[in-house]
C-alpha positions as CSV (number, residue, x, y, z in Angstrom):
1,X,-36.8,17.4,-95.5
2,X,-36.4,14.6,-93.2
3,X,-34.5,12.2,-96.2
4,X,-32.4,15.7,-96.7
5,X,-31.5,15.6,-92.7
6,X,-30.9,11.9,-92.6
7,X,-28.3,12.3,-96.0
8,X,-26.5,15.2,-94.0
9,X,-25.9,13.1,-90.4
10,X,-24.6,10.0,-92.7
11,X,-22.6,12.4,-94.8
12,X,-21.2,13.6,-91.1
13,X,-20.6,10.3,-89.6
14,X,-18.6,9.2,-92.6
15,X,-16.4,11.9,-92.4
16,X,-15.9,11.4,-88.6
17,X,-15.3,7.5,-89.6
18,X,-12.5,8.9,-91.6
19,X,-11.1,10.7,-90.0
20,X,-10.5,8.5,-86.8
21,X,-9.1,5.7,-89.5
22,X,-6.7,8.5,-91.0
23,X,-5.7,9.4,-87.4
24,X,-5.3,5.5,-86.5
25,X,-3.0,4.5,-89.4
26,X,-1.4,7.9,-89.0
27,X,-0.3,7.0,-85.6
28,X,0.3,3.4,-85.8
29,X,3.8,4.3,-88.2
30,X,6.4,2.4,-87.0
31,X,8.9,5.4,-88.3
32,X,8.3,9.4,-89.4
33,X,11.3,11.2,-89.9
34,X,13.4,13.6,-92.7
35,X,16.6,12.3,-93.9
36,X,19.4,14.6,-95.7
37,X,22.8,12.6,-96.9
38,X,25.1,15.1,-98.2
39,X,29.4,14.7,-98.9
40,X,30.3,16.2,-95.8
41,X,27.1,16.0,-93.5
42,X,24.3,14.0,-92.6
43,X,21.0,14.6,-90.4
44,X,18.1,13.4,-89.1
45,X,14.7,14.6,-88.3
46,X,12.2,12.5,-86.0
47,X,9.0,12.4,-85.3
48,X,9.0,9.3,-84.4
49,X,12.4,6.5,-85.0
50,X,11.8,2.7,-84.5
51,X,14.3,1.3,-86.6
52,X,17.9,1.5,-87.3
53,X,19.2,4.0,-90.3
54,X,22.7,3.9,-91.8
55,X,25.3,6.2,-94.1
56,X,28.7,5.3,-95.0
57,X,31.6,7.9,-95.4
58,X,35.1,8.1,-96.3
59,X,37.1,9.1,-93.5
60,X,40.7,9.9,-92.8
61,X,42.9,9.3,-89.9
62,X,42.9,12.8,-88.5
63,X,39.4,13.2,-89.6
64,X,36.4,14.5,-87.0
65,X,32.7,13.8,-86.8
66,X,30.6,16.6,-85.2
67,X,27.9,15.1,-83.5
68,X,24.7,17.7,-83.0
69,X,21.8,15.9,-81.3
70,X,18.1,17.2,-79.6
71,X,16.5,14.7,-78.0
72,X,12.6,15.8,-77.2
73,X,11.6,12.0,-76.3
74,X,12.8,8.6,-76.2
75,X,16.4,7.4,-76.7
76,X,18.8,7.5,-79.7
77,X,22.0,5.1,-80.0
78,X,24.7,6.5,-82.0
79,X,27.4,3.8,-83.6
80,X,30.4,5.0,-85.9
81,X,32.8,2.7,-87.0
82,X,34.4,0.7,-89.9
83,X,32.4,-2.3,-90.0
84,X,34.1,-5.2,-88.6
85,X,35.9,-3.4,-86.4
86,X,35.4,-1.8,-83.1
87,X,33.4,1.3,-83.1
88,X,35.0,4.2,-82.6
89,X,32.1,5.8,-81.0
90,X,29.2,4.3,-79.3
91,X,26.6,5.7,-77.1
92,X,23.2,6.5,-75.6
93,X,21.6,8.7,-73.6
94,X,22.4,11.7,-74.6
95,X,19.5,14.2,-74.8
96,X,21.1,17.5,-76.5
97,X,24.3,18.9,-76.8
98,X,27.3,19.0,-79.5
99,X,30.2,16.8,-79.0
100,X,33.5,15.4,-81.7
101,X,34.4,12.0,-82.6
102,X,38.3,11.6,-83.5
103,X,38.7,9.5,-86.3
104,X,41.9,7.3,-85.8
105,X,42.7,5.6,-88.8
106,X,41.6,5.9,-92.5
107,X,38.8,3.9,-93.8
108,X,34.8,3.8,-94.8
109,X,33.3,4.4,-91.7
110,X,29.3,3.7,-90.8
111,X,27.3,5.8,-88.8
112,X,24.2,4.7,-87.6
113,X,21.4,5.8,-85.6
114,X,19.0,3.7,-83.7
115,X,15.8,5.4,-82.5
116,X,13.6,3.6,-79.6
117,X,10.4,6.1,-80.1
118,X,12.7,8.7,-80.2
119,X,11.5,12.4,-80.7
120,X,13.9,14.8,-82.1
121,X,17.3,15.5,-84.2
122,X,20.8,14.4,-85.0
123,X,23.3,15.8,-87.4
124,X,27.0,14.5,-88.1
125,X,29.7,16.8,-89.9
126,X,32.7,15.6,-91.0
127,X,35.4,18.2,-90.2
Protein backbone atom coordinates (compact mmCIF):
# COMPACT_ATOMS: atom_id res chain seq x y z
CA UNK A 1 0.00 0.00 0.00
CA UNK A 2 2.72 2.23 0.83
CA UNK A 3 4.78 1.33 -2.70
CA UNK A 4 1.08 2.00 -4.32
CA UNK A 5 1.10 5.63 -2.53
CA UNK A 6 4.72 6.40 -3.28
CA UNK A 7 3.94 5.31 -7.38
CA UNK A 8 0.90 7.85 -7.24
CA UNK A 9 2.91 11.11 -5.69
CA UNK A 10 5.79 10.32 -8.41
CA UNK A 11 3.14 9.85 -11.04
CA UNK A 12 1.79 13.45 -9.67
CA UNK A 13 4.98 15.26 -9.54
CA UNK A 14 5.83 14.25 -13.03
CA UNK A 15 2.93 15.60 -14.33
CA UNK A 16 3.35 18.84 -12.41
CA UNK A 17 7.09 18.71 -13.87
CA UNK A 18 5.42 18.80 -17.16
CA UNK A 19 3.40 20.84 -17.00
CA UNK A 20 5.52 23.90 -15.74
CA UNK A 21 8.11 22.82 -18.75
CA UNK A 22 5.09 22.95 -21.29
CA UNK A 23 4.10 26.32 -19.67
CA UNK A 24 7.89 27.54 -19.80
CA UNK A 25 8.56 26.81 -23.59
CA UNK A 26 4.99 27.87 -24.23
CA UNK A 27 5.81 31.23 -23.01
CA UNK A 28 9.28 31.72 -24.01
CA UNK A 29 7.96 31.95 -28.07
CA UNK A 30 9.43 34.71 -29.49
CA UNK A 31 6.16 35.01 -31.90
CA UNK A 32 2.33 33.49 -31.72
CA UNK A 33 0.10 34.81 -34.21
CA UNK A 34 -2.54 33.77 -37.41
CA UNK A 35 -1.66 34.95 -40.77
CA UNK A 36 -4.29 35.09 -43.80
CA UNK A 37 -2.81 36.50 -47.36
CA UNK A 38 -5.55 36.71 -49.70
CA UNK A 39 -5.71 38.83 -53.49
CA UNK A 40 -7.27 41.69 -52.07
CA UNK A 41 -6.71 41.50 -48.18
CA UNK A 42 -4.33 40.65 -45.68
CA UNK A 43 -4.47 40.22 -41.64
CA UNK A 44 -2.94 39.54 -38.72
CA UNK A 45 -3.69 37.94 -35.45
CA UNK A 46 -1.27 38.30 -32.36
CA UNK A 47 -0.78 36.90 -29.40
CA UNK A 48 2.37 37.87 -29.18
CA UNK A 49 4.66 39.71 -32.44
CA UNK A 50 8.50 39.97 -32.11
CA UNK A 51 9.54 40.02 -35.45
CA UNK A 52 8.92 41.73 -38.65
CA UNK A 53 6.27 39.99 -41.29
CA UNK A 54 5.91 41.00 -44.96
CA UNK A 55 3.25 40.63 -48.14
CA UNK A 56 3.74 42.18 -51.42
CA UNK A 57 0.83 43.42 -53.71
CA UNK A 58 0.15 44.98 -56.92
CA UNK A 59 -1.03 48.30 -56.58
CA UNK A 60 -2.33 51.00 -58.89
CA UNK A 61 -2.00 54.69 -58.73
CA UNK A 62 -5.42 55.50 -57.51
CA UNK A 63 -5.42 52.45 -55.49
CA UNK A 64 -6.34 52.48 -51.45
CA UNK A 65 -5.11 50.34 -48.52
CA UNK A 66 -7.64 50.14 -45.56
CA UNK A 67 -5.82 49.86 -42.60
CA UNK A 68 -7.99 48.11 -39.52
CA UNK A 69 -5.79 47.69 -36.47
CA UNK A 70 -6.62 46.69 -32.40
CA UNK A 71 -3.97 47.06 -30.37
CA UNK A 72 -4.53 45.15 -26.79
CA UNK A 73 -0.59 45.55 -25.78
CA UNK A 74 2.59 46.57 -27.04
CA UNK A 75 3.33 48.51 -30.27
CA UNK A 76 2.89 47.66 -33.98
CA UNK A 77 4.92 49.63 -36.90
CA UNK A 78 3.16 49.69 -40.09
CA UNK A 79 5.47 50.36 -43.46
CA UNK A 80 3.87 50.30 -47.09
CA UNK A 81 5.84 51.18 -49.85
CA UNK A 82 7.61 50.01 -53.18
CA UNK A 83 10.89 48.94 -51.93
CA UNK A 84 13.57 51.25 -52.68
CA UNK A 85 11.51 53.96 -52.46
CA UNK A 86 10.04 56.10 -49.87
CA UNK A 87 7.18 54.60 -48.01
CA UNK A 88 4.18 55.82 -48.58
CA UNK A 89 2.91 55.19 -45.24
CA UNK A 90 4.78 54.77 -42.10
CA UNK A 91 3.69 54.76 -38.54
CA UNK A 92 3.41 53.69 -34.90
CA UNK A 93 1.40 54.09 -32.21
CA UNK A 94 -1.70 53.64 -33.15
CA UNK A 95 -3.74 51.50 -30.73
CA UNK A 96 -7.33 50.90 -32.74
CA UNK A 97 -9.11 52.60 -35.25
CA UNK A 98 -9.55 52.38 -39.23
CA UNK A 99 -7.72 54.69 -41.38
CA UNK A 100 -6.79 54.76 -45.74
CA UNK A 101 -3.52 54.81 -47.39
CA UNK A 102 -3.62 56.60 -50.99
CA UNK A 103 -1.58 54.85 -53.25
CA UNK A 104 0.12 57.39 -55.69
CA UNK A 105 1.75 55.64 -58.34
CA UNK A 106 1.55 52.14 -59.79
CA UNK A 107 3.83 49.51 -58.63
CA UNK A 108 4.49 46.16 -56.18
CA UNK A 109 4.11 47.67 -53.02
CA UNK A 110 5.33 45.91 -49.47
CA UNK A 111 3.51 46.06 -46.38
CA UNK A 112 4.93 45.14 -43.41
CA UNK A 113 4.27 44.87 -39.90
CA UNK A 114 6.66 45.01 -37.06
CA UNK A 115 5.34 43.84 -33.59
CA UNK A 116 7.44 44.86 -30.29
CA UNK A 117 5.40 42.24 -27.92
CA UNK A 118 2.48 43.39 -29.47
CA UNK A 119 -1.02 42.02 -28.53
CA UNK A 120 -3.76 42.28 -30.97
CA UNK A 121 -4.82 42.72 -34.80
CA UNK A 122 -4.23 44.36 -38.15
CA UNK A 123 -5.97 43.97 -41.46
CA UNK A 124 -5.08 45.81 -44.88
CA UNK A 125 -7.76 45.92 -47.83
CA UNK A 126 -7.00 47.04 -50.97
CA UNK A 127 -9.89 49.11 -52.30
Amino acid sequence: MVIGAGIGLLGVVFVFIGYFLMYQIHMSRDSVFTRNAEENRYALGCKILNTTLEESYSLEEGDSVTVAMDVMKGEFKICIGIKGDEPVYTGNGIICGDFQVNIPKTGDYEISVTGKKAVGSVSFTMD
